[in-house]
Backbone of each chain as ProteinMPNN parsed JSONL, in Angstrom:
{"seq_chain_A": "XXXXXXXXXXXXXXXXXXXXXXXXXXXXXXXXXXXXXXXXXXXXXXXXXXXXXXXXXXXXXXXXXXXXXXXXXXXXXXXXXXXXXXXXXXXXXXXXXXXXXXXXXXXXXXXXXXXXXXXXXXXXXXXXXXXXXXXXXX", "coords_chain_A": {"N_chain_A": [[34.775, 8.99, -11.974], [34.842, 11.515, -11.141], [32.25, 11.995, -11.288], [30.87, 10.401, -9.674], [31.787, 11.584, -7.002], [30.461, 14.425, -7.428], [27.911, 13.336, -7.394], [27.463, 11.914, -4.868], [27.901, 13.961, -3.674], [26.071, 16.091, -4.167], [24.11, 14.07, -2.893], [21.588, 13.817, -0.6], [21.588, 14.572, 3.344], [21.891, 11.503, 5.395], [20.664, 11.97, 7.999], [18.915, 13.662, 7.492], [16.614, 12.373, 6.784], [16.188, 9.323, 7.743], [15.336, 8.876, 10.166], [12.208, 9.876, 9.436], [11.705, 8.271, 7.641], [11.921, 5.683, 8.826], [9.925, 5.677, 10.301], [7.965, 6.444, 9.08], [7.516, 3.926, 7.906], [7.01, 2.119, 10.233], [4.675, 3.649, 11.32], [1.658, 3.71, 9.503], [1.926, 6.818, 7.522], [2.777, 8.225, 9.32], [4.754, 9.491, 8.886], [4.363, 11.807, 7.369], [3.062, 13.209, 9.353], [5.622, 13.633, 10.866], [6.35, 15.745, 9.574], [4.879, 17.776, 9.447], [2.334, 17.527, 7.68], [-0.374, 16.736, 8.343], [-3.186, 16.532, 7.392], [-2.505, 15.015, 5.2], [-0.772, 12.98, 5.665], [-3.226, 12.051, 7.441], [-4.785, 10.59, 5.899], [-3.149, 9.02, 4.803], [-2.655, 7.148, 6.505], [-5.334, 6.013, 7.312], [-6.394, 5.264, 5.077], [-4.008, 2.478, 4.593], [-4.628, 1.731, 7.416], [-7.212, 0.674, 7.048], [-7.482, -0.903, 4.698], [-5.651, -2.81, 5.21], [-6.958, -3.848, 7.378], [-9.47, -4.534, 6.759], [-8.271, -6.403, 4.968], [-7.422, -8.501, 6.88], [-10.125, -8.702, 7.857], [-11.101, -10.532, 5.85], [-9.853, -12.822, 6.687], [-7.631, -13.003, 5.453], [-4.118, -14.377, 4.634], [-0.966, -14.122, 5.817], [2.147, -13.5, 3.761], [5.017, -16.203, 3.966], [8.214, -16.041, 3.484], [9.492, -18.038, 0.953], [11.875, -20.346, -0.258], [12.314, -21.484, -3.788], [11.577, -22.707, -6.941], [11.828, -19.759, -9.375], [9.118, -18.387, -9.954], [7.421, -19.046, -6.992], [9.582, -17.723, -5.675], [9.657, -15.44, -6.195], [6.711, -15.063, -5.759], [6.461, -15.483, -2.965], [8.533, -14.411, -1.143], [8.287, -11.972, -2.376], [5.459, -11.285, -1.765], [6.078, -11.758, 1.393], [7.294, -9.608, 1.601], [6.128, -7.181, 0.979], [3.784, -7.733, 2.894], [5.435, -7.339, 5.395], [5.853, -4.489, 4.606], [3.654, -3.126, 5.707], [4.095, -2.11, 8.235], [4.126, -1.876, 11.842], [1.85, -2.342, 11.723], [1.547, -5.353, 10.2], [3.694, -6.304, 12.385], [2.232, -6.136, 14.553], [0.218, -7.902, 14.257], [1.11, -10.652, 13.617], [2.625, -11.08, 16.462], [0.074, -10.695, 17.822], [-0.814, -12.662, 17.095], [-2.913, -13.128, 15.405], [-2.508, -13.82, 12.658], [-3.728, -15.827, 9.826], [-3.776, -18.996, 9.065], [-3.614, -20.386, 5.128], [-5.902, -20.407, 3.818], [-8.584, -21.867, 1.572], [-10.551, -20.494, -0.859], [-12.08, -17.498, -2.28], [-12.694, -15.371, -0.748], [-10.986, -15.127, 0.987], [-8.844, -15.14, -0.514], [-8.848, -12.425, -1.809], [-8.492, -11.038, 0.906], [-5.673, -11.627, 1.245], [-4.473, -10.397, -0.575], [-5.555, -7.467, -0.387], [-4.32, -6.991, 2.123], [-1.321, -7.234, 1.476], [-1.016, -5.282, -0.236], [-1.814, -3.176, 1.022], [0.634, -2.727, 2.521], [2.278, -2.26, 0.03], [0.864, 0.313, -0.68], [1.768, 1.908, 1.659], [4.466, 1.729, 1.135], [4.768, 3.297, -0.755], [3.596, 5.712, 0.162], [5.931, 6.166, 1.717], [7.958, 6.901, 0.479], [7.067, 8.858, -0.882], [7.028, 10.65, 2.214], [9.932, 10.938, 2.078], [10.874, 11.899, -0.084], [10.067, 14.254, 0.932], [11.189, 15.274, 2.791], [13.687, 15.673, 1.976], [13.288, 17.709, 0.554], [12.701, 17.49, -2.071], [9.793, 17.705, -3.074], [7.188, 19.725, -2.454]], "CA_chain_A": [[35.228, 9.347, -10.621], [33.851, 13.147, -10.671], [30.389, 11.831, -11.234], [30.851, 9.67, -8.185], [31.754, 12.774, -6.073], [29.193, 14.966, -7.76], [26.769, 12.306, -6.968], [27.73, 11.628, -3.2], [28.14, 15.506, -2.968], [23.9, 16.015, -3.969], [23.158, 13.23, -1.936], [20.787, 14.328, 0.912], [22.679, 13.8, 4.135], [21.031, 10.277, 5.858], [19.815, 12.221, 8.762], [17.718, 14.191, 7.494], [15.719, 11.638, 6.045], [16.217, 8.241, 8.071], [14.168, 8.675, 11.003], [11.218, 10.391, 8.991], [11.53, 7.093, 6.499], [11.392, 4.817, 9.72], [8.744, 5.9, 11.37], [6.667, 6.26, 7.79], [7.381, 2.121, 7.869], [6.154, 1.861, 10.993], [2.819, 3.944, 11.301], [1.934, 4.783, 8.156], [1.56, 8.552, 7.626], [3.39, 8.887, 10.851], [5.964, 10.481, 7.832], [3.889, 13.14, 7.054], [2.793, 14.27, 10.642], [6.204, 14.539, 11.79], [6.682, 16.724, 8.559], [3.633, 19.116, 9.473], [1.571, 17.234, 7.288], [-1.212, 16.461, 9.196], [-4.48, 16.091, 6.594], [-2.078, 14.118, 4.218], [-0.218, 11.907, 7.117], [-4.229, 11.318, 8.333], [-5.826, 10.579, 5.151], [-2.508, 7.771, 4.452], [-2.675, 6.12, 7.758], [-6.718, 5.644, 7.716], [-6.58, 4.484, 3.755], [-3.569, 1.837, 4.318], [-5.246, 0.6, 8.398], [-8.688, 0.095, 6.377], [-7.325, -1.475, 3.646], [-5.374, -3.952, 6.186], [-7.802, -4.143, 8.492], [-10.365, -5.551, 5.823], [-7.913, -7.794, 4.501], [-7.726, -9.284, 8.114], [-11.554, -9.603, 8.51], [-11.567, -11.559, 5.281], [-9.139, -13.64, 6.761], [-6.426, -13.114, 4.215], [-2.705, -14.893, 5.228], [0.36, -13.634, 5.812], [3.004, -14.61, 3.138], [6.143, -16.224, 4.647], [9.086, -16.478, 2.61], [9.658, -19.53, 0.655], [12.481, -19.982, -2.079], [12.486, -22.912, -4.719], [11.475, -22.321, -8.77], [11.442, -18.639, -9.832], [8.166, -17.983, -9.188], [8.127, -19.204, -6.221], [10.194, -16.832, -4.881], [9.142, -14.134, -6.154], [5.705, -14.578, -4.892], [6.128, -15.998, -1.605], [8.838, -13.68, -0.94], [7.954, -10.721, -2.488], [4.44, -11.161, -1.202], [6.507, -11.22, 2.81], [8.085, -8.144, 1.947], [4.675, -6.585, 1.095], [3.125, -7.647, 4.125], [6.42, -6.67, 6.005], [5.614, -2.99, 4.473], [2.614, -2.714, 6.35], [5.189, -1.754, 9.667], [3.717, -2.459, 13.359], [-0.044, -3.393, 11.888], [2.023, -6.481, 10.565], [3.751, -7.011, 13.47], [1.293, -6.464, 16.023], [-0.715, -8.834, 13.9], [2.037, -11.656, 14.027], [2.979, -11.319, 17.407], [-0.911, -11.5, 18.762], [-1.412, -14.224, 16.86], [-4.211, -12.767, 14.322], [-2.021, -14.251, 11.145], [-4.424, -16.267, 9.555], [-3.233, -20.017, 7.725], [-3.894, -20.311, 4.337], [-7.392, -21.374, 3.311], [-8.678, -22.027, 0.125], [-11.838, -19.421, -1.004], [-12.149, -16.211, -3.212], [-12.787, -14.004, -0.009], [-9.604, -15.077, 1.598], [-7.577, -14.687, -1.39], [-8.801, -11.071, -1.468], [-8.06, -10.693, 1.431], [-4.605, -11.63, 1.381], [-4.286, -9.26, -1.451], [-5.648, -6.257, 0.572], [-3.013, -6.961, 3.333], [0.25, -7.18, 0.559], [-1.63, -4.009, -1.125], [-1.721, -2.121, 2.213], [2.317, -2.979, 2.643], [2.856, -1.642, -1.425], [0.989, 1.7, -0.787], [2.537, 2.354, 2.668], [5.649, 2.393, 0.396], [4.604, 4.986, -1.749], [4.003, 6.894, 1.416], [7.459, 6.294, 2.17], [8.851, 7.384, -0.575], [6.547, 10.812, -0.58], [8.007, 11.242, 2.642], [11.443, 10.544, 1.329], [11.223, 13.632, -0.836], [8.766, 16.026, 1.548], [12.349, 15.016, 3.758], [14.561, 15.972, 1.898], [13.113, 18.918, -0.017], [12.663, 17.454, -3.444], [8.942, 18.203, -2.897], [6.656, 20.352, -1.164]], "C_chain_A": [[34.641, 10.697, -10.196], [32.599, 13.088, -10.582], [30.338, 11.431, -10.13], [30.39, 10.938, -7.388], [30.877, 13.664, -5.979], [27.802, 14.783, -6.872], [26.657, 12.07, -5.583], [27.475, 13.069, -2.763], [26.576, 16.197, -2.559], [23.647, 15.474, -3.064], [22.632, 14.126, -0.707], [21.254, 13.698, 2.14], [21.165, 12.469, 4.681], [20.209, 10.599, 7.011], [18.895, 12.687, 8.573], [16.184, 13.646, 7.021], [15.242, 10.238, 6.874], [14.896, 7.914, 9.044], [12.627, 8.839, 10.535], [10.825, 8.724, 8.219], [11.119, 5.988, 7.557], [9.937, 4.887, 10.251], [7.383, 5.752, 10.444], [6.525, 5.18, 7.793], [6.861, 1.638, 9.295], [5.257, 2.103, 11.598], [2.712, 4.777, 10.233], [1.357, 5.821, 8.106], [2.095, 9.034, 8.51], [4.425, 10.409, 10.263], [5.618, 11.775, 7.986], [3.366, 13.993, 8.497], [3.657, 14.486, 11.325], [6.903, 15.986, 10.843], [5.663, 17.878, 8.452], [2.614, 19.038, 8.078], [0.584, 16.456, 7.581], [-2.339, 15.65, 8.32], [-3.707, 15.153, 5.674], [-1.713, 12.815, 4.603], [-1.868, 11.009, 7.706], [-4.677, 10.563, 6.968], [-4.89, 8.912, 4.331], [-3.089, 6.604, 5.638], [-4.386, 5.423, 7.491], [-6.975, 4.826, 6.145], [-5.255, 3.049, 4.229], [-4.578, 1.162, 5.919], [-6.508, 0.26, 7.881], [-8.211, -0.982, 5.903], [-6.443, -2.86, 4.375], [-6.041, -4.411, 7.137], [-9.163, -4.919, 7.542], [-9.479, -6.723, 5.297], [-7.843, -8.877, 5.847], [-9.217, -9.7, 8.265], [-11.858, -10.592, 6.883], [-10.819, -12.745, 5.228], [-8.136, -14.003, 5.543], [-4.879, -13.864, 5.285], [-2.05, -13.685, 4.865], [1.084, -14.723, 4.859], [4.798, -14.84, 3.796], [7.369, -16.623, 3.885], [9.364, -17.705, 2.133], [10.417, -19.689, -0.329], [12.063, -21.764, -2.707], [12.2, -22.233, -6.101], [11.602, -20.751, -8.19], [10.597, -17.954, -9.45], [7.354, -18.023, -8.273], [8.214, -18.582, -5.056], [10.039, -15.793, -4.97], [7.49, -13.678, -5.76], [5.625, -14.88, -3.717], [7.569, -14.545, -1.061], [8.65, -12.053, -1.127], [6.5, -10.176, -1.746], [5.001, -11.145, 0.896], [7.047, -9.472, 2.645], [6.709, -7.002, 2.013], [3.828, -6.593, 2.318], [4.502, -6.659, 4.866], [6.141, -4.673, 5.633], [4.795, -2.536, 5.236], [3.343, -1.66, 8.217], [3.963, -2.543, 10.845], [2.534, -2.867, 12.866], [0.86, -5.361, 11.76], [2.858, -7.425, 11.877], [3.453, -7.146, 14.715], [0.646, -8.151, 15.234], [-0.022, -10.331, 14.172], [2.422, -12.036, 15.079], [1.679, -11.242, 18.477], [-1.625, -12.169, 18.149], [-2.208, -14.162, 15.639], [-3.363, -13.226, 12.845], [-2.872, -15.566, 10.973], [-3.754, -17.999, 8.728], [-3.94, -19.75, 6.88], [-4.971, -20.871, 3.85], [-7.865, -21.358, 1.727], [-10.099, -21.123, -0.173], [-11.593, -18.604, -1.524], [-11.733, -15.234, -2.115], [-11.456, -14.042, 0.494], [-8.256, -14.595, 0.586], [-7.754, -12.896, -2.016], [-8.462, -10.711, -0.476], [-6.368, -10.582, 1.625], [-3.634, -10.812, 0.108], [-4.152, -7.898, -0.805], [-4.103, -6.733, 1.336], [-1.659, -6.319, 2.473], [-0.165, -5.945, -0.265], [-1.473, -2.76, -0.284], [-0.245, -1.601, 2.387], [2.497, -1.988, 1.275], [1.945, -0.398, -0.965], [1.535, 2.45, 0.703], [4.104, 2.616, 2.151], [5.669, 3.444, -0.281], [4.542, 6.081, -0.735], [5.212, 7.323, 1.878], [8.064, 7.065, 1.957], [8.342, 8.826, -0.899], [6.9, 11.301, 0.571], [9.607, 12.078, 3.04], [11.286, 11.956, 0.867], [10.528, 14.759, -0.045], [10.288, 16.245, 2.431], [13.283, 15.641, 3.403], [14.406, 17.241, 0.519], [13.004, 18.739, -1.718], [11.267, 17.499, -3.702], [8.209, 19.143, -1.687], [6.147, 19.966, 0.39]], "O_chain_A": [[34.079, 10.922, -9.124], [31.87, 13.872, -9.975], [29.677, 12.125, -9.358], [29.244, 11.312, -7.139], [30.37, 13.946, -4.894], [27.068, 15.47, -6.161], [25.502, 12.043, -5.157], [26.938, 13.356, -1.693], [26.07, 16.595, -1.51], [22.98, 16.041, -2.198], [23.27, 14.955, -0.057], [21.368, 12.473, 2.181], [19.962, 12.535, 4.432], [19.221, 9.909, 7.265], [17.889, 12.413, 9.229], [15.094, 14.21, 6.931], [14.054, 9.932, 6.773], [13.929, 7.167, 8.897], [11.782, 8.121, 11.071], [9.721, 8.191, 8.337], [10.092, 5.351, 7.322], [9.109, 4.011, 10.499], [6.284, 5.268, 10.717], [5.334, 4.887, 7.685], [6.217, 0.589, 9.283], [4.758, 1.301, 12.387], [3.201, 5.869, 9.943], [0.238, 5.916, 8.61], [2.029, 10.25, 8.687], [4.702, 11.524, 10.704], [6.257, 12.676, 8.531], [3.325, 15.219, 8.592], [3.477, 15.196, 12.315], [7.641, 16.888, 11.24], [5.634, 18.726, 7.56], [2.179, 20.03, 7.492], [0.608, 15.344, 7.054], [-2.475, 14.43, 8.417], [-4.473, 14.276, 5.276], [-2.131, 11.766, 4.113], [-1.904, 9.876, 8.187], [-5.064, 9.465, 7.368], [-5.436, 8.037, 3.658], [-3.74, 5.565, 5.524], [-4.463, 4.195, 7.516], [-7.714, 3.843, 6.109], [-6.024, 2.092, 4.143], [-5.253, 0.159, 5.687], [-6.96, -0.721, 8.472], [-8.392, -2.047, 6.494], [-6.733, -3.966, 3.918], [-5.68, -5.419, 7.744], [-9.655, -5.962, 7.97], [-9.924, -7.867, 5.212], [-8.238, -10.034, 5.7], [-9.547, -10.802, 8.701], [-12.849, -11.321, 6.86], [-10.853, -13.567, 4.312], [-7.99, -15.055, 4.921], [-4.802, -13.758, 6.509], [-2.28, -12.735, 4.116], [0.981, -15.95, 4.846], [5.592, -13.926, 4.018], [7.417, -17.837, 3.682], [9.502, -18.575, 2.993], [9.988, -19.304, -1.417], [11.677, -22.789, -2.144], [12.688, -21.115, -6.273], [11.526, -20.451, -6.999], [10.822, -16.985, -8.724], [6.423, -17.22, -8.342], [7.583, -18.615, -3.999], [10.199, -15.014, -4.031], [7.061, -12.545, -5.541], [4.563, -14.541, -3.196], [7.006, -13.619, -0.477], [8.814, -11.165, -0.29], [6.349, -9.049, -1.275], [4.259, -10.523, 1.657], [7.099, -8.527, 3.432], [6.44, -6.22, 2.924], [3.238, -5.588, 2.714], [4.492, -5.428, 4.835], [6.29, -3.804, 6.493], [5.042, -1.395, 5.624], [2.851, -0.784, 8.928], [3.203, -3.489, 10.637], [2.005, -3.793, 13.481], [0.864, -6.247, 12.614], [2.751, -8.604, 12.216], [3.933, -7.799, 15.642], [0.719, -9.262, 15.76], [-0.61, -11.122, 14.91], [2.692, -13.235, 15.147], [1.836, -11.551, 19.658], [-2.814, -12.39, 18.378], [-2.181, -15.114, 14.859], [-3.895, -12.745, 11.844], [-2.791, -16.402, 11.873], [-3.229, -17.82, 7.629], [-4.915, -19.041, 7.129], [-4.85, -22.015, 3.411], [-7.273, -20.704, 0.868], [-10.833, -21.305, 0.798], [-10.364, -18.56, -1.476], [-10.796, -14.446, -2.243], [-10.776, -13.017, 0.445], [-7.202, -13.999, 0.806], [-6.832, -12.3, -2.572], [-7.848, -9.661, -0.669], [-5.854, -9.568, 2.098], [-2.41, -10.729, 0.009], [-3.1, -7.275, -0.657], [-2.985, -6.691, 0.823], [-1.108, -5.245, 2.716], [0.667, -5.682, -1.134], [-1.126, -1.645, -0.674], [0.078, -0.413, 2.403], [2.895, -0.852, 1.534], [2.88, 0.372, -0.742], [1.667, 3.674, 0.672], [4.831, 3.49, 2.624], [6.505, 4.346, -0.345], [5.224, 7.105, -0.736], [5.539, 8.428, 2.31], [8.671, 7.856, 2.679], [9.085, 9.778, -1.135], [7.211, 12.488, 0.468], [10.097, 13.001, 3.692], [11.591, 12.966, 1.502], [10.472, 15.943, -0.378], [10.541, 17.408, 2.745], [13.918, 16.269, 4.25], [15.302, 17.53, -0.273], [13.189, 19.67, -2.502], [11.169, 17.292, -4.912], [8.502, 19.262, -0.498], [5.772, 20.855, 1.155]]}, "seq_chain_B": "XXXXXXXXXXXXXXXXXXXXXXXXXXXXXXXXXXXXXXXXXXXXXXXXXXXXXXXXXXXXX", "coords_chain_B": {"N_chain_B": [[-12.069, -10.824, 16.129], [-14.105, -10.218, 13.796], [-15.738, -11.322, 10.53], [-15.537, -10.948, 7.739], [-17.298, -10.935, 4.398], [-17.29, -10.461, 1.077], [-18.176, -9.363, -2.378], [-16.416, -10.356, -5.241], [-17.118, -7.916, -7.026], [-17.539, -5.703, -4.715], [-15.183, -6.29, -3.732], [-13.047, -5.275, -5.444], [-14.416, -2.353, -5.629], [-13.714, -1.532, -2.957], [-10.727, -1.512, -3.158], [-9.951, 0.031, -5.047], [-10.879, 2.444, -4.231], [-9.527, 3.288, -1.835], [-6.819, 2.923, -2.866], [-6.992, 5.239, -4.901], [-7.281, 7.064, -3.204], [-4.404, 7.469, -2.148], [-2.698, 7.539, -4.02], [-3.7, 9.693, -4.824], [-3.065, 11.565, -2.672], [-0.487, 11.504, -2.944], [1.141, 12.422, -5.254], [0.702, 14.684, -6.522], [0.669, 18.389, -6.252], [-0.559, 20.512, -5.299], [-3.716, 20.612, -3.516], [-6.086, 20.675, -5.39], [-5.037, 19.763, -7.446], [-4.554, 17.047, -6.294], [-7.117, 16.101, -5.389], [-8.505, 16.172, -8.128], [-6.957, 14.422, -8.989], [-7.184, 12.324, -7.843], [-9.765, 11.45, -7.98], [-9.902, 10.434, -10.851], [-8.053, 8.721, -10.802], [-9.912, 7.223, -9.407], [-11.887, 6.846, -11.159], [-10.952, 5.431, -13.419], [-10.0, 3.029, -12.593], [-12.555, 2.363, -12.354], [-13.587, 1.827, -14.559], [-12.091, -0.062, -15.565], [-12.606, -1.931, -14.156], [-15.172, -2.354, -14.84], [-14.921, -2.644, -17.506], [-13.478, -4.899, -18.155], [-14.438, -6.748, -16.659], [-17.317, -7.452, -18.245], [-15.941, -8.029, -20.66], [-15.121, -10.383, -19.57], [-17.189, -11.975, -19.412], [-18.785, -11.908, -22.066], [-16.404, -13.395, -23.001], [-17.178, -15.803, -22.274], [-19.586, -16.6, -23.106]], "CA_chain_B": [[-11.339, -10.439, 15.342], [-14.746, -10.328, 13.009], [-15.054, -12.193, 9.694], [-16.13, -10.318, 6.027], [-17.31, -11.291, 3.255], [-17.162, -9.119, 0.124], [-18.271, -10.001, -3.358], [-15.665, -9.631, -6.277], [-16.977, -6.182, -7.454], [-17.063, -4.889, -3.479], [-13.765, -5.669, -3.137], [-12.41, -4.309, -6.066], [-14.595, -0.75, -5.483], [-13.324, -0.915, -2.02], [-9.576, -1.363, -3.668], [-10.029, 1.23, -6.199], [-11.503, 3.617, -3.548], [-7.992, 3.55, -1.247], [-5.674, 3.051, -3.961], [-6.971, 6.643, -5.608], [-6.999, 7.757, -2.426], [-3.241, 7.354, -1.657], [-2.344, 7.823, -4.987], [-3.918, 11.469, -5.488], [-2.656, 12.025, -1.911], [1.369, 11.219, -3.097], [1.671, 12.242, -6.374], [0.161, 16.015, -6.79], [1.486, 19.351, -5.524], [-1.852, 20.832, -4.897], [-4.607, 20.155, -2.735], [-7.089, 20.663, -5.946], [-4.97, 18.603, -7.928], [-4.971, 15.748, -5.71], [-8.622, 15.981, -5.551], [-8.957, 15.889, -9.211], [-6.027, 13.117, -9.502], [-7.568, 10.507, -7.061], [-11.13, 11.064, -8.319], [-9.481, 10.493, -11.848], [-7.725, 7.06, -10.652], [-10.843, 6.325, -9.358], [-12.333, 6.512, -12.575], [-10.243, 3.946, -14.539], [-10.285, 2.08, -11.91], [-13.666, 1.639, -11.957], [-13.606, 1.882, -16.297], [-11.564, -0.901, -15.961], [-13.545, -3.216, -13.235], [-16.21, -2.484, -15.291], [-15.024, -3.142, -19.068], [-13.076, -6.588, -17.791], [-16.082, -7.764, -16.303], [-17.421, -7.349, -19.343], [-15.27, -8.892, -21.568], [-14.856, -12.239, -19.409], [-18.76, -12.476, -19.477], [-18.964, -12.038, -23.07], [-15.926, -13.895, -23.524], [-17.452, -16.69, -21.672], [-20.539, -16.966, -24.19]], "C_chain_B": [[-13.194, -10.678, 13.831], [-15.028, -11.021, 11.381], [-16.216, -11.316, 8.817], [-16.103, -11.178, 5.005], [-17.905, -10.218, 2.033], [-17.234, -10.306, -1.096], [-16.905, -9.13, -3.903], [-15.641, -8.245, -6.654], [-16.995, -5.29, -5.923], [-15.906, -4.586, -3.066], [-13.01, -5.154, -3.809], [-12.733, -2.767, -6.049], [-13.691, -0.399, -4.507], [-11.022, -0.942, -2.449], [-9.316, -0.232, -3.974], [-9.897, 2.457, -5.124], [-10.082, 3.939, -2.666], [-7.013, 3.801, -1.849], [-5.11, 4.44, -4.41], [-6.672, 7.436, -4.53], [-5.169, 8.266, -2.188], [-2.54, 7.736, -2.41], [-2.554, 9.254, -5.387], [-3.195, 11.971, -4.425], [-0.727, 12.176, -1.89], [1.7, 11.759, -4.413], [1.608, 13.967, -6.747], [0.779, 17.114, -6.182], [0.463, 20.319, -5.117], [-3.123, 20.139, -4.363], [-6.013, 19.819, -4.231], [-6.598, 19.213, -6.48], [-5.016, 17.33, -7.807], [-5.833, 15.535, -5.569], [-8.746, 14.933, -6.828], [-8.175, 14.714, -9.695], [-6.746, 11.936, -9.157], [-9.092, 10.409, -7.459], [-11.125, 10.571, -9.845], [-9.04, 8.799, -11.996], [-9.049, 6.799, -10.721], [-12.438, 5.853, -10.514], [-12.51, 5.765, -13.286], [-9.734, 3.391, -13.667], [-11.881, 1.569, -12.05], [-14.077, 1.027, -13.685], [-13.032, 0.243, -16.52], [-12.079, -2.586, -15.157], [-14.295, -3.924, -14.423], [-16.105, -3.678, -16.631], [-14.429, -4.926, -19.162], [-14.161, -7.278, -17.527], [-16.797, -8.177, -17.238], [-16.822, -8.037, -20.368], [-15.128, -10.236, -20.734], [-16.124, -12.741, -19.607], [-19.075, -12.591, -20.77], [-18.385, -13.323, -23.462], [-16.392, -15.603, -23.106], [-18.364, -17.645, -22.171], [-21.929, -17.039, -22.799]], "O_chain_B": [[-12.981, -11.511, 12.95], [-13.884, -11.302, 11.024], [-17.387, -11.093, 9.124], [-15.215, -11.977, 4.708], [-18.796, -9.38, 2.172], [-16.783, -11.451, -1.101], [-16.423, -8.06, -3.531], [-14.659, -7.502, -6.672], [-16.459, -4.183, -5.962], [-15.44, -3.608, -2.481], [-12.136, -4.481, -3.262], [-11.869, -1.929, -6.31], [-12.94, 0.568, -4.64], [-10.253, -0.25, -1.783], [-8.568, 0.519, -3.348], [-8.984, 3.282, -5.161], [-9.567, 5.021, -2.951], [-6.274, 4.746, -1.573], [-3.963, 4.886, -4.452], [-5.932, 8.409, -4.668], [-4.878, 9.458, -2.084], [-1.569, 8.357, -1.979], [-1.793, 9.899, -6.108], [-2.484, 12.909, -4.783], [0.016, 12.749, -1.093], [2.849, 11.443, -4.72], [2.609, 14.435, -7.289], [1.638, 16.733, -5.386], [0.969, 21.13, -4.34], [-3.475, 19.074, -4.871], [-6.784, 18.869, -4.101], [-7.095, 18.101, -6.304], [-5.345, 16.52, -8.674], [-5.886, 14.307, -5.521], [-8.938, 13.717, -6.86], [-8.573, 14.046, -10.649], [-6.925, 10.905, -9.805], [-9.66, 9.332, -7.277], [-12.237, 10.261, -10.273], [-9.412, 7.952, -12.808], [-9.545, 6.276, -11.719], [-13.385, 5.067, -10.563], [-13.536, 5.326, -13.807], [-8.578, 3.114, -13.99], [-12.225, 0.408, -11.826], [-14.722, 0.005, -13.919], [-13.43, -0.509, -17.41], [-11.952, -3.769, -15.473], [-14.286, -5.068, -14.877], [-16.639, -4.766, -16.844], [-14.793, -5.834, -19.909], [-14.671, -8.231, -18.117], [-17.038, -9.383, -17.213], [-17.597, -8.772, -20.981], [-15.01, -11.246, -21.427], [-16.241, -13.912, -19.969], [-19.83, -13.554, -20.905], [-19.03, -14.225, -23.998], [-15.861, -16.529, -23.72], [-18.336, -18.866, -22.013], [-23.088, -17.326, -23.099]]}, "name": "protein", "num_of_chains": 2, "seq": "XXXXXXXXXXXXXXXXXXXXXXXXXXXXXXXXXXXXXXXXXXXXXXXXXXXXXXXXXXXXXXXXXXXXXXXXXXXXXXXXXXXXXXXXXXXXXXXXXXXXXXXXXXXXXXXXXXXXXXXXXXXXXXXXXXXXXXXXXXXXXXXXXXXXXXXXXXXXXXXXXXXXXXXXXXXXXXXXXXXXXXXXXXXXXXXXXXXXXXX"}
């Protein structure tokens, strides 16, 4: 029960962090430039829109959730949440149409790597905002 | 909307090459060190393109 309190008491309040964490999910690096990190904020954003923006020209898919066996679900879902990381590139891309069906080929299945790769390091951005936010780094 | 094509080892450099990027840029507390971090990924990243490649071609006969 004192650890609880302890624990709740550390916690970093939710404001100071929430909006910074949103905005990192939906342009990535946005985190760091509203944190007066400018060269770090530019150097995320231009490495994750490459790295999605090539998986689009090799016509990679979007993955759309799908449950049944095990694995399954953990790649058809986990692979949406990955895209879903990407913030507004994925859902500009979805909502003008540019989501690709699934084709069968090497280049495409790199591509649809890149894309769910772009989503997983836009998280890590997140999460370095997360702490530039709330003072557990510089 | 343009259409690419990338061999196997292009698209893993061009992997490697963002990855380190993002990775030296999140992880370091200095500007050097993030230098020397993401040119470090991109190292064994490339150590590891390389030596796989390598071993499936061998292993392949």
């Amino acid at each position: 029960m004192a650890t609880n309190v302890k624990a709740q008491a550390a916690a970093p309040p939710a404001r100071a962090w929430y909006g910074v964490v949103l905005l990192a999910w939906l342009v990535p690096g946005a985190g760091h430039f509203l944190l007066k990190r400018p060269g770090r904020g530019a150097l995320l954003l231009a490495s994750v829109a490459i790295m999605f923006l090539l998986g689009l020209m090799m016509r990679g898919t979007m993955f759309q959730p799908q449950t049944g066996d095990v694995l399954t679900t953990i790649i058809y879902c986990g692979g949406f949440l990955g895209d879903l990381a990407s913030g507004l590139f994925y859902l500009l891309t979805v909502w003008l149409g540019y989501a690709q069906p699934d084709m069968a080929g090497h280049v495409h299945d790199y591509g649809t790597k890149f894309l769910v790769a772009a989503g997983l390091l836009n998280v890590l951005a997140m999460v370095d905002a997360y702490e530039i936010a709330t003072g557990e780094k510089d | 909307m343009p259409k690419m094509n990338l061999s196997h080892f292009e698209a893993a450099i061009l992997f490697a090459l963002f990855s380190s990027v993002v990775l030296g840029v999140i992880t370091k507390r200095t500007d050097a060190d993030r230098l020397r971090y993401g040119v470090r990924c991109f190292a064994y990243f490339l150590a590891a393109l390389i030596g796989l490649g390598w071993l499936m071609k061998l292993g392949h006969g």
